[in-house]
C-alpha positions in Angstrom: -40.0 -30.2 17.1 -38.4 -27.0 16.7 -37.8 -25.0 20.2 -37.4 -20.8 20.4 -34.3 -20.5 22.5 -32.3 -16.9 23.3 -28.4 -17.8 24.8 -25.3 -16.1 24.8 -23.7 -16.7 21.4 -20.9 -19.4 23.0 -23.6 -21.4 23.8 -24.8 -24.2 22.0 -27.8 -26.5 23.3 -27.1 -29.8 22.1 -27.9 -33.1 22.8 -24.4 -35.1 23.0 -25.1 -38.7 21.3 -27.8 -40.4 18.9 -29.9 -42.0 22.2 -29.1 -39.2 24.5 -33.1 -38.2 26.1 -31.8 -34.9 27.3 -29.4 -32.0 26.3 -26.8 -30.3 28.6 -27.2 -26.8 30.3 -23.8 -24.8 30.8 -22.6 -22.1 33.1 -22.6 -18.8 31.5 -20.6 -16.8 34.3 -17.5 -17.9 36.8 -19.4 -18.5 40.1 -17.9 -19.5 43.4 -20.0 -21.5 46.3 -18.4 -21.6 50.0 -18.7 -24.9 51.5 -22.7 -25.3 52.5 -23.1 -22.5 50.7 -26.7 -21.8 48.8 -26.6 -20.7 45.4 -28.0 -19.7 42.1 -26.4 -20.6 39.2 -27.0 -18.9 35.9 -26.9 -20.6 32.5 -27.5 -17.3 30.5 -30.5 -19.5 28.4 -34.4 -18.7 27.8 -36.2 -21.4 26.3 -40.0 -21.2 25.1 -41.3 -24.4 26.0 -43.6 -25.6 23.2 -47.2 -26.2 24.2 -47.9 -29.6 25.8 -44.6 -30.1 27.4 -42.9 -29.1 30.2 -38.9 -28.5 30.6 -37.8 -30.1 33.0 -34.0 -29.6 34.6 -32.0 -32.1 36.5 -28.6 -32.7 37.6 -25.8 -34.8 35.7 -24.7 -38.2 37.1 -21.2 -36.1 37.5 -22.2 -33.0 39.0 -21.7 -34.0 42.6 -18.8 -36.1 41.5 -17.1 -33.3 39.5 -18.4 -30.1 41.6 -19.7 -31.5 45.0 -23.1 -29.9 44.1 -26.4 -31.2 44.8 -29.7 -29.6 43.0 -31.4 -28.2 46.6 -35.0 -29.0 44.9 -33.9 -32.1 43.2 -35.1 -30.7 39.8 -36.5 -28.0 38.1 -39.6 -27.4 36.4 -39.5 -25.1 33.3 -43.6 -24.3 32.1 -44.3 -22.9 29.7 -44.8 -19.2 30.0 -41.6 -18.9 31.7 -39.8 -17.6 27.9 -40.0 -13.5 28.5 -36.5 -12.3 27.4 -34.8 -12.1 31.0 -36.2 -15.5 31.7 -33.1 -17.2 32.1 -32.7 -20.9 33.7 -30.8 -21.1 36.9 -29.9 -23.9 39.0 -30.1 -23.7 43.0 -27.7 -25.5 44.4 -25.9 -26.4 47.5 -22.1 -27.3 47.9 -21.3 -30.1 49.9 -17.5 -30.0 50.1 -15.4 -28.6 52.5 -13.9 -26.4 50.3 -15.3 -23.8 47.8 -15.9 -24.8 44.2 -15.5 -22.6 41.2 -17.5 -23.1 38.4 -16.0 -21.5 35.1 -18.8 -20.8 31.8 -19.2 -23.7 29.9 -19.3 -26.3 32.8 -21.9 -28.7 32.2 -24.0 -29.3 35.5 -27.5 -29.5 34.6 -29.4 -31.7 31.8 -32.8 -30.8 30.4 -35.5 -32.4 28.6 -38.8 -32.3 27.5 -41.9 -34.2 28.7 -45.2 -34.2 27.5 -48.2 -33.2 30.4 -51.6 -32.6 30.0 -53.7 -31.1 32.8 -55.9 -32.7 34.6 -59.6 -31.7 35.6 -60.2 -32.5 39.8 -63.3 -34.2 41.0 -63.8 -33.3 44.7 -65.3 -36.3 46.8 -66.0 -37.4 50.3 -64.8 -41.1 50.1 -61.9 -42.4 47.5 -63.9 -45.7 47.8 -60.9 -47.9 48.1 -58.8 -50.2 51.0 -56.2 -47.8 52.6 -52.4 -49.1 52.4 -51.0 -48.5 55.4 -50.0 -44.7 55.0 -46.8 -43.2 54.2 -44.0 -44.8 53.7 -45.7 -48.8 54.3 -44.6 -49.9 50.9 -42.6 -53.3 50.9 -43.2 -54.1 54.7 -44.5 -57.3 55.5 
C-alpha cells in the first residue's frame, strides 16, 4: 500500500522493525506543558488515509514513562478526508508530573497505524430480541 504523506523534510515515517504493526509520529516543534497542563502537540505531518482504512493514533508504551504524558482521549482517529494541506496530526495531551516537560522535535510520543473499517448500514427496531446481561459494567460477577 502506498500512502500520500506531506512532512517537514527531517521527518521520516517509518516503521522501526520487520513485525512492528505501527510507525512512530515525532514532534516537529519544542513544546513545553506545565504540570496538569492541557496541550496540543504538533507533529508537522498530513497523511491521506487510503480508502477503507482509518489511521488511527495512540500513545507509546514510553510516553508516560519518558514524558509523564497521557493521550487525554486515549487515541486518535485519523478518517479519511482529514488530508487538506494544513491537516496536520496533533496529539492532545495532559502532563501528569509535577514539573513541566519539554518536548524537543523529533521525540517520539505517538504511534500510528492503519486498520481496515467498513461502514455499517443501521436497522432501527423496538426489541433487540435477546436476554439482558445485567447492564454496565456486570461482566465477570458472579
Amino acid at each position: 500500500m502506498i500512502v500520500r504523506t506531506k512532512l517537514p523534510e527531517w521527518i521520516s515515517l517509518e516503521y522501526k522493525t520487520p513485525g512492528a504493526c505501527a510507525f512512530d509520529m515525532p514532534v516537529s516543534e519544542e513544546k513545553t506543558i506545565a504540570p496538569g497542563e492541557y496541550a496540543l502537540v504538533e507533529t508537522g505531518v498530513v497523511i491521506a488515509t487510503p480508502p477503507g482504512y482509518v489511521l488511527m493514533l495512540a500513545p507509546r508504551s514510553s510516553t508516560f514513562k519518558n514524558f509523564g504524558l497521557m493521550f487525554v482521549n486515549s487515541f486518535g482517529i485519523i478518517d479519511q478526508d482529514y488530508c487538506g494541506d494544513n491537516d496536520t496530526i496533533k496529539c492532545a495531551v495532559i502532563n501528569m508530573r509535577k514539573e513541566s516537560i519539554t518536548l524537543n522535535p523529533g521525540d517520539r510520543i505517538a504511534q500510528a497505524m492503519f486498520v481496515p473499517v467498513e461502514r455499517a448500514e443501521f436497522e432501527v427496531v423496538t426489541s433487540m430480541n435477546t436476554s439482558d446481561r445485567g447492564g454496565f459494567g456486570t461482566t465477570g460477577k458472579s
